[in-house]
C-alpha positions in Angstrom: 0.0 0.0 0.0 1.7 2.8 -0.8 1.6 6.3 1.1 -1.0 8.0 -1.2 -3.6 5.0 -0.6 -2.8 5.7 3.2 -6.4 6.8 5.4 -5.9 10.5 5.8 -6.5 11.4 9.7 -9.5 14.2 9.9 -9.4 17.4 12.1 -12.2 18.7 13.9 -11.8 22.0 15.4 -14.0 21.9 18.5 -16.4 24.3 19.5 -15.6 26.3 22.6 -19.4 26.9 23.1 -21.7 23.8 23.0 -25.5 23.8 23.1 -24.9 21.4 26.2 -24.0 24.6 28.0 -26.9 26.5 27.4 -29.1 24.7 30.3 -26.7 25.1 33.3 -25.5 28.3 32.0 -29.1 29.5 32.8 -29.8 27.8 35.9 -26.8 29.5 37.1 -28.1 32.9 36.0 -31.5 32.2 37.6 -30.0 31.1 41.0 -27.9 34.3 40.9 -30.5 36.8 40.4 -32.8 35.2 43.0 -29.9 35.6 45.5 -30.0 39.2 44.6 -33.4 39.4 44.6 -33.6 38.0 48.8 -30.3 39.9 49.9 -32.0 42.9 48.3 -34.5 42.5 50.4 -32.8 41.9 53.5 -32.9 44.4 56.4 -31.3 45.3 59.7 -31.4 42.5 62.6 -33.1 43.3 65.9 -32.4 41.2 68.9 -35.8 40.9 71.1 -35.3 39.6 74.5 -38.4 37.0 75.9 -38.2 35.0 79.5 -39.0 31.6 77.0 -38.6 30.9 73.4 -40.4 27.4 73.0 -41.0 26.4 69.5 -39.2 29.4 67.8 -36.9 28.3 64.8 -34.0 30.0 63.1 -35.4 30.3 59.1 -39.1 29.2 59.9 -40.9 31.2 62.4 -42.1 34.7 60.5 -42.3 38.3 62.2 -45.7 39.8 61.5 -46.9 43.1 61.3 -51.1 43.0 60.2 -51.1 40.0 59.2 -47.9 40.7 56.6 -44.7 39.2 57.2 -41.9 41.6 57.1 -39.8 39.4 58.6 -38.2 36.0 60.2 -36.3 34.9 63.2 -32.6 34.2 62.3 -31.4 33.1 65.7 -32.3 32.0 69.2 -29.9 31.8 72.4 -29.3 32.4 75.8 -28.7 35.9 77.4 -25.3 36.2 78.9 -27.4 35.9 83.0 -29.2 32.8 81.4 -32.5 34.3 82.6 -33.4 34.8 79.4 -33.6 34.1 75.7 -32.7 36.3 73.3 -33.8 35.8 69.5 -33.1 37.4 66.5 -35.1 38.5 63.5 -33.9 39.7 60.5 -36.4 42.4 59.0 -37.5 42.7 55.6 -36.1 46.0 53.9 -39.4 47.3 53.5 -40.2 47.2 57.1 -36.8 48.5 58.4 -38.7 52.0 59.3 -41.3 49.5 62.1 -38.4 49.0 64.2 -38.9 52.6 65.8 -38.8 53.4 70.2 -41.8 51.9 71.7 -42.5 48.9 68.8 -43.5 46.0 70.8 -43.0 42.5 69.8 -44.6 39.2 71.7 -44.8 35.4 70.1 -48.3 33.9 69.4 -48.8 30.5 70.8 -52.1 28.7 70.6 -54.3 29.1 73.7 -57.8 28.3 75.0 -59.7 30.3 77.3 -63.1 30.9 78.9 -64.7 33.4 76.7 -61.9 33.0 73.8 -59.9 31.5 71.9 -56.2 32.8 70.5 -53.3 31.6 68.0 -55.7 28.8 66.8 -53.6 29.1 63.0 -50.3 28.3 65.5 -51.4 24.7 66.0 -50.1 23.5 63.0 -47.8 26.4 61.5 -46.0 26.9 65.0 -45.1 29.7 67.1 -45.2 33.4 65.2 -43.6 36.8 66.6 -46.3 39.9 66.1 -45.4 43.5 66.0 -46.6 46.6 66.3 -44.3 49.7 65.2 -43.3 52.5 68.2 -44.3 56.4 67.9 -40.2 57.4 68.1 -38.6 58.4 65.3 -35.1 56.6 66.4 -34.5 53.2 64.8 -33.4 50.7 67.7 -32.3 47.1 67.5 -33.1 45.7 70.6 -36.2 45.4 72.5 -37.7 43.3 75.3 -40.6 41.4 74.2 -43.7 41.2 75.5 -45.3 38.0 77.4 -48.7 38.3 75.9 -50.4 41.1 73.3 -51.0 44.3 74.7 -54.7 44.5 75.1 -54.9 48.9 73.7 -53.4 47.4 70.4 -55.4 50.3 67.8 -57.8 51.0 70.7 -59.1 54.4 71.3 -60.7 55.3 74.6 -60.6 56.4 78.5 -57.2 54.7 80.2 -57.9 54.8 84.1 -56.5 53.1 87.3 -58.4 51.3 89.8 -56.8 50.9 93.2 -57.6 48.1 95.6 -56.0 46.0 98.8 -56.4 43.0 96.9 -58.0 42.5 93.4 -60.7 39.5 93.1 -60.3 37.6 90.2 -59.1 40.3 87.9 -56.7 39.8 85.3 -55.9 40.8 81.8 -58.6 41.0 79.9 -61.4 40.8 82.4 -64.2 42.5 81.4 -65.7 46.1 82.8 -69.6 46.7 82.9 -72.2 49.5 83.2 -75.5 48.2 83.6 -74.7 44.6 82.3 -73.0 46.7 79.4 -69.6 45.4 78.5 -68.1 49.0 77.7 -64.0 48.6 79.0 -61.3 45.9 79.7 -58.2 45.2 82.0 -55.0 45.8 79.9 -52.2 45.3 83.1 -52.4 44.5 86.9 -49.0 45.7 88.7 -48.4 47.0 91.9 -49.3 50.2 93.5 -45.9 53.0 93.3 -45.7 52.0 97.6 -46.5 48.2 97.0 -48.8 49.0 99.6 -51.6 48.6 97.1 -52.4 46.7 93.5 -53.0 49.0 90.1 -55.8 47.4 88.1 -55.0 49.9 84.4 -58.2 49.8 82.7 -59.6 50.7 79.0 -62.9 52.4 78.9 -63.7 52.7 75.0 -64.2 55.8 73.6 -67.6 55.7 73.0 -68.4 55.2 76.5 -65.5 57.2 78.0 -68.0 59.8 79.0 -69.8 57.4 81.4 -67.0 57.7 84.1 -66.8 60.9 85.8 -65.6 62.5 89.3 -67.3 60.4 91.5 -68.1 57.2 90.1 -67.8 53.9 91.8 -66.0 50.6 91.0 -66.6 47.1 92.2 -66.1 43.7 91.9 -69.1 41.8 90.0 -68.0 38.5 89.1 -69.1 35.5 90.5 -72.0 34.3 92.5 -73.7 35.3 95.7 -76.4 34.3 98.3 -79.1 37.3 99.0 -81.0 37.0 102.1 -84.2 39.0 103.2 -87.5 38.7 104.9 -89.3 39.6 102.2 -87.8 37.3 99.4 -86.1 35.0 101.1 -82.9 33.4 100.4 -82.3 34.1 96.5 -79.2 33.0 94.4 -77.6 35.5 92.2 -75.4 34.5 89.5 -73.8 36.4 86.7 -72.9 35.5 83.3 -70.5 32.4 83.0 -67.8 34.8 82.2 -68.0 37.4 84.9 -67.7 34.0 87.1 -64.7 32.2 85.6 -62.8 35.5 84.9 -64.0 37.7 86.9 -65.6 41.3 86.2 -65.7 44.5 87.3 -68.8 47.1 87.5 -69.1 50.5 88.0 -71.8 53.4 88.5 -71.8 57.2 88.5 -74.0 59.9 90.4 -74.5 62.3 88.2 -74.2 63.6 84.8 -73.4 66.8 86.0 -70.6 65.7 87.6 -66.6 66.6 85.7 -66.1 63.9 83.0 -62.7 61.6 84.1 -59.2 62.1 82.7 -56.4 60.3 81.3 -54.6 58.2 84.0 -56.9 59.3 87.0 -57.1 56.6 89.8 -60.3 55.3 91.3 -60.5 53.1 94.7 -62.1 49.6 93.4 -64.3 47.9 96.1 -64.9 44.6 97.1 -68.7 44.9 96.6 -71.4 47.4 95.6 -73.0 50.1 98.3 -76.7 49.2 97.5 -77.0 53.8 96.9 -74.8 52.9 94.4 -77.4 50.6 91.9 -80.0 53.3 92.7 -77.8 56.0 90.5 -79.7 57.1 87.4 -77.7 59.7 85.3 -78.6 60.5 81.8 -75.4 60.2 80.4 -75.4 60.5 76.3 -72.8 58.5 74.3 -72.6 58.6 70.6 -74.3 56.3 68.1 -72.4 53.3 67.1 -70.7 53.4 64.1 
């Protein structure tokens, strides 16, 4: 065979770019701009200080503010003392401006109680940190949390402090009547400035803020009681099932003549009702519901 009738070899120049390229090259691209895309909106970290931090997870549980998350909890650990837990969340960009002086932050949890029921989308979902913003203009990053919601969240009305020896089944929440007329709540119990005393703070609602003036009289009226007279007899008298299990609180005023009540004034709460004070009729006028 001679060298003409030899098999010539062939060369291929390769491509440097193959269409086999094309798929990863754009997965990669993807991936990069939706990195961008969540570090662009990453905000500052707070650190919020709670006595217990069951069930909160680093990357899971979300920060909310109405019912929008603007964040998520990035880290959980002990305080230095190890008397408490401190947790961080890192904020959405968006919602950098919510972490002013004053915000308040406290961790729904499921719970079941007379009259109500809270956290029920918790059960499943798990533990979730709400929010509201502060009235400062200074942007902090640390805050103490709060054990349970603050009651005033977005309420209007009359804030006023009953005094007593010794509450009677009063606690947050507990529900303050005129006339069978659920018209305020209990936001906080805490002691008296001299501990010789409690503070029950209580929210009248603005539309029947006017009903408490100079004057008026506050008393325990939860639970059930045993009347006794000559003319009726021995008579049971029970109020409703809440008032019993959590305990309420009534009150009555003299006279509509008498100066309307202000912000933060204290009242003495009594164990019971003077029977002078269930014959007070005022005409008091509150607005129309809206």
């Amino acid at each position: 065979m001679t060298a003409e009738e030899l098999p010539q070899a062939r060369v291929r120049h390769r491509r440097l770019f193959q269409l086999v390229w094309v798929v990863p090259l754009i997965a990669i691209a993807i991936a990069a701009w939706l990195t961008w895309q969540h570090f662009e909106r990453l905000g500052p970290e707070v650190q919020l200080q709670f006595t217990d931090a069951s069930g909160l997870r680093p990357g899971q549980t979300p920060l909310f503010y109405r019912g929008v998350q603007v964040g998520e909890v990035s880290g959980v650990g002990l305080a230095e003392d190890r008397k408490s837990v401190l947790v961080r969340v890192r904020l959405q960009k968006a919602a950098e401006s919510l972490a002013t002086e004053g915000a308040q932050f406290w961790i729904v949890r499921p719970q079941l109680g007379w009259g109500s029921v809270t956290g029920l989308n918790t059960v499943l979902t798990g533990p979730e940190i709400h929010m509201i913003p502060g009235k400062g203009e200074a942007v902090k990053t640390e805050f103490v949390g709060r054990e349970s919601a603050p009651v005033d969240m977005r309420v209007e009305g009359l804030r006023i402090v009953l005094r007593a020896v010794r509450p009677k089944s009063v606690r947050v929440n507990t529900p303050v009547y005129y006339r069978g007329v659920e018209v305020g709540a209990v936001q906080k119990l805490d002691l008296a400035p001299n501990s010789a005393s409690a503070d029950v703070h209580v929210l009248i609602f603005r539309r029947y803020a006017s009903l408490v003036r100079d004057g008026t009289a506050f008393w325990n009226s939860g639970g059930a009681s045993f009347v006794a007279n000559l003319r009726e007899g021995v008579r049971f008298e029970m109020d409703s099932f809440r008032s019993v299990v959590t305990g309420g609180i009534e009150f009555a005023t003299p006279s509509e003549k008498m100066p309307r009540a202000k912000q933060g004034q204290v009242f003495f709460l009594y164990d019971n009702a003077d029977p002078k004070w269930l014959a007070w009729t005022p005409k008091i006028g509150i607005p129309a519901e809206k």
